[in-house]
C-alpha positions in Angstrom: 0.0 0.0 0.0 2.7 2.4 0.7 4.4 1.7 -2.5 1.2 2.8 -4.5 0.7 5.8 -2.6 4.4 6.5 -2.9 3.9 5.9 -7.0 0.7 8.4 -7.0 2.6 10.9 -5.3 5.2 10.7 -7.7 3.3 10.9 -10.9 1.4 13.7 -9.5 4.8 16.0 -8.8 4.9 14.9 -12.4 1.8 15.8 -13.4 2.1 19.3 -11.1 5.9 19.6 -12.9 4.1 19.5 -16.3 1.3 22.1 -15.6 4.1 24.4 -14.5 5.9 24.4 -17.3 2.7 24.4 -19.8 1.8 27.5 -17.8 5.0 29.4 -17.8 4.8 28.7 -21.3 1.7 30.3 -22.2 2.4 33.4 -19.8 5.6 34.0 -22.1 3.5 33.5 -25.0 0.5 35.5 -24.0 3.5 38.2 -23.0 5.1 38.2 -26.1 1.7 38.5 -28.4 0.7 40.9 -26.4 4.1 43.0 -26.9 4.0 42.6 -30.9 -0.1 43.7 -30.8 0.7 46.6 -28.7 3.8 47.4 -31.4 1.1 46.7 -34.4 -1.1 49.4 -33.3 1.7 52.2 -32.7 2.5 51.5 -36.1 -0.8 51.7 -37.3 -1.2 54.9 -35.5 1.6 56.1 -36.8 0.6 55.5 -40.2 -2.5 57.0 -39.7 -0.7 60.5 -38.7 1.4 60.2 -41.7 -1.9 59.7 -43.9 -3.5 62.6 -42.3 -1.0 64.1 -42.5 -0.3 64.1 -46.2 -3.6 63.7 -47.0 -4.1 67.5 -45.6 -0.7 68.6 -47.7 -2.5 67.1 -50.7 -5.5 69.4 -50.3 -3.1 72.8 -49.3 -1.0 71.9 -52.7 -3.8 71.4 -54.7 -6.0 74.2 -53.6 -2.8 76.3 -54.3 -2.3 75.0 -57.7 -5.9 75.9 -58.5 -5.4 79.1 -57.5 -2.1 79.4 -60.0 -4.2 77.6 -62.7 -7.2 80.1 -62.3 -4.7 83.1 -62.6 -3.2 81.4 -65.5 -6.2 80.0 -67.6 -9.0 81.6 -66.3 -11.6 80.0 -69.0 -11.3 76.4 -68.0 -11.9 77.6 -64.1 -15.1 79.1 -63.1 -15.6 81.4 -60.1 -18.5 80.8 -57.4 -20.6 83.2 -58.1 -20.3 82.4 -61.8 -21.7 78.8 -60.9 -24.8 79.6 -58.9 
């Protein structure tokens, strides 16, 4: 009897050993998604400022060049009050 209750004891340090290491291994894992997610949305952020960004440089530059283009051909651009 003492032999089989020596065995279970053993097999469930064994057992206990295992779950340890399965769970250490999912915290790291968990840890390190989590790290690359959290880097995935600073870049997307980041690209997001850069697409603002440009996007409001776009309309600056091409209200500008309307501007030089109305100047310069004045019959292909008509004015506002022209229009209504």
């Amino acid at each position: 009897m003492d032999i089989v209750v020596f065995i279970l004891l053993i097999l469930g340090y064994i057992a206990l050993g295992v779950i340890l290491i399965i769970g250490f291994s999912l915290v790291v894992e968990v840890k390190k998604t989590r790290t690359e997610i959290v880097r995935f949305i600073q870049l997307m952020n980041q690209m997001n400022t850069t697409l603002i960004h440009h996007t409001s440089k776009f309309e600056v530059m091409d209200r500008q060049l309307r501007i030089i283009g109305s100047k310069l051909v004045p019959e292909k651009y008509r004015s506002k009050s022209e229009s209504s």
